[in-house]
C-alpha positions as CSV (number, residue, x, y, z in Angstrom):
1,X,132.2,110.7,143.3
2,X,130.3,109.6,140.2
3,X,130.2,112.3,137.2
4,X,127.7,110.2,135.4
5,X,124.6,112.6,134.6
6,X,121.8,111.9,136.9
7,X,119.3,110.4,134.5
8,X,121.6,107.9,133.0
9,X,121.4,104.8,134.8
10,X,123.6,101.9,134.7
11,X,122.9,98.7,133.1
12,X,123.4,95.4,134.0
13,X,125.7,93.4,131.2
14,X,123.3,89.8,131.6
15,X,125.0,86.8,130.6
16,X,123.3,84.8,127.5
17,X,124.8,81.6,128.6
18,X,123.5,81.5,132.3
19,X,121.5,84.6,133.2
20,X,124.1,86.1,135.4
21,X,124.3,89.5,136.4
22,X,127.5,91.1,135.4
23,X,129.6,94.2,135.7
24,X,128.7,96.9,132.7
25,X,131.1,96.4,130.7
26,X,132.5,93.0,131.8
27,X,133.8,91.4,128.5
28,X,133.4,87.7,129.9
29,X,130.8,86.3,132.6
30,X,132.0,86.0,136.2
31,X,130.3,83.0,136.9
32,X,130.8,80.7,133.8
33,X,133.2,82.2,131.3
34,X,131.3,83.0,128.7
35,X,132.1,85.9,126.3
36,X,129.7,88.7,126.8
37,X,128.1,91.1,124.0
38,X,128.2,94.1,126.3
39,X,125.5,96.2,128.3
40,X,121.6,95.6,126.5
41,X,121.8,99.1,126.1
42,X,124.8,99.7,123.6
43,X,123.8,101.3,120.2
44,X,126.2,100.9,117.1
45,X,128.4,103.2,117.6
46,X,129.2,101.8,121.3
47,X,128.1,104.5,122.9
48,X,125.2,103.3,126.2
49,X,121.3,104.7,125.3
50,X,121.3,108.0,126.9
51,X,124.3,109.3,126.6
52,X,125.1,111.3,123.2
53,X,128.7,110.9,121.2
54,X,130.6,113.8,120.7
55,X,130.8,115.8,117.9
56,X,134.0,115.7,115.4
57,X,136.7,118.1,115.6
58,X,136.1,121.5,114.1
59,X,137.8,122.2,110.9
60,X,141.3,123.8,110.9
61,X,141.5,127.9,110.4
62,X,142.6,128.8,107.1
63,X,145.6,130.6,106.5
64,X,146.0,134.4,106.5
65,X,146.3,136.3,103.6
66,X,149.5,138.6,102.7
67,X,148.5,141.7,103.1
68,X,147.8,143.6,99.5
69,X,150.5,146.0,98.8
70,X,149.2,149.5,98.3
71,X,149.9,151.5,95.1
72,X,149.9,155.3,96.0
């Protein structure tokens, strides 16, 4: 069962060296070893084209308040 979204397709991780086809995310080339830079799709932040980062955590609540005492 994939839970990829439907319009994201997989990209092929093509070794410089030799042209090879490799796994996505395959770090080094299956047929001759060399290191690979990742899938030609990878923006900065690693993230694959298509597929947006998360947003940051949301901010802790603040504290309550003591309740103001009542003079009457």
């Amino acid at each position: 069962m994939c839970f990829r979204p439907a319009d994201v397709k997989a990209q092929a991780n093509i070794c410089p060296a030799c042209g090879a086809e490799n796994l996505e995310y395959a770090a080094i080339c299956d047929s001759c070893g060399a290191e690979l830079d990742g899938p030609s799709g990878d923006t900065a932040d690693g993230a694959p084209l298509g597929i947006p980062t998360p947003p940051g955590a949301p901010a802790a609540p603040k504290a309550p308040s003591a309740p103001k005492a009542s003079l009457g």
